[in-house]
C-alpha positions as CSV (number, residue, x, y, z in Angstrom):
1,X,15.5,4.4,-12.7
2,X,13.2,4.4,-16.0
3,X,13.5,5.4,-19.1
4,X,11.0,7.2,-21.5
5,X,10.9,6.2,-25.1
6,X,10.1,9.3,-27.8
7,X,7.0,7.5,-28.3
8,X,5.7,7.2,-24.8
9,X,2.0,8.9,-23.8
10,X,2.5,11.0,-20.7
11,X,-0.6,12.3,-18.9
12,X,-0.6,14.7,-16.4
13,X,-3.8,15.7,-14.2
14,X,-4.4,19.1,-13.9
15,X,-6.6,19.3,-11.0
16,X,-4.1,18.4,-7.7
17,X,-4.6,14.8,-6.2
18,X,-4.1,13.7,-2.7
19,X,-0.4,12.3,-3.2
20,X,-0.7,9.8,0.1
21,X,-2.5,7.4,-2.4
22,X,-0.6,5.0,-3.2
23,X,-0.9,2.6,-6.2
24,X,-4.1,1.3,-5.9
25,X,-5.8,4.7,-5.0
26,X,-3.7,6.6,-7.9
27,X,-5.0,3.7,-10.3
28,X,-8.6,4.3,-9.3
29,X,-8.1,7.5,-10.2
30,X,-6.8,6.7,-13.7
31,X,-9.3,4.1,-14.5
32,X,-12.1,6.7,-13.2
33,X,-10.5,9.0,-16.0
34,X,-9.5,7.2,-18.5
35,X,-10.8,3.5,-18.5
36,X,-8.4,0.8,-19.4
37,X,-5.6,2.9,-19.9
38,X,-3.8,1.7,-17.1
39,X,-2.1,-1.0,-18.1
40,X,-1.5,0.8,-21.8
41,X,2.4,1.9,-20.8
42,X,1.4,5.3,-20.8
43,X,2.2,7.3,-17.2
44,X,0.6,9.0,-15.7
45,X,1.5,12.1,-13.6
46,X,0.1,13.5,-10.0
47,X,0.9,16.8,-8.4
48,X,-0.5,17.9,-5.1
49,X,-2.0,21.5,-4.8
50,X,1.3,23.5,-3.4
51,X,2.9,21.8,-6.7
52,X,6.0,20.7,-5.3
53,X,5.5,17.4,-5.2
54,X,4.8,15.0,-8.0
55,X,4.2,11.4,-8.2
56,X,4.3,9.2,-11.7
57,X,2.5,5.9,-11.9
58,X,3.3,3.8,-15.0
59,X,2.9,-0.1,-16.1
60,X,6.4,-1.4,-15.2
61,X,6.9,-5.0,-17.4
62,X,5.7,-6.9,-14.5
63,X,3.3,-4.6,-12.7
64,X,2.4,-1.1,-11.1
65,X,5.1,1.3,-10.0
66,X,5.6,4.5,-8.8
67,X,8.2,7.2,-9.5
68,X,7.8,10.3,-6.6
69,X,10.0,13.6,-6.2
70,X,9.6,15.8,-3.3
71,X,11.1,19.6,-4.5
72,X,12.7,21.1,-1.6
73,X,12.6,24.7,-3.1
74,X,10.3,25.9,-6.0
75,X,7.7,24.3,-7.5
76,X,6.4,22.4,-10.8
77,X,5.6,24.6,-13.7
């Protein structure tokens, strides 16, 4: 589990991303967008293009991770 602080950047993609990247693919999309960002603290979130999954890649203290939820009704608004 991770926790958000009130001051944490959060940036979400519009445009829907191929969610079988992984970490490396997901950070080449990042640095493609936003430069050195990446290892800033900031996540950054993925949806695929039916929006019902999402995927949330962040600098953990140590390294990459990744935070995914699959929706098994609806979708992301």
């Amino acid at each position: 589990m991770f926790s958000i602080s009130g001051q944490a950047r959060i940036f979400v993609f519009r445009d829907p991303v191929d969610l079988r990247k992984g970490s490396e693919g997901l950070s080449c999309v990042v640095e493609d967008t936003f430069g050195d960002e990446l290892t800033s603290g900031a996540f950054f979130v993925f949806l695929n293009r039916k929006r019902d999954r999402m995927k949330v890649l962040y600098w953990d203290a140590d390294g990459l991770a990744i935070w995914y939820k699959r929706l098994e009704r609806g979708t992301f608004s």
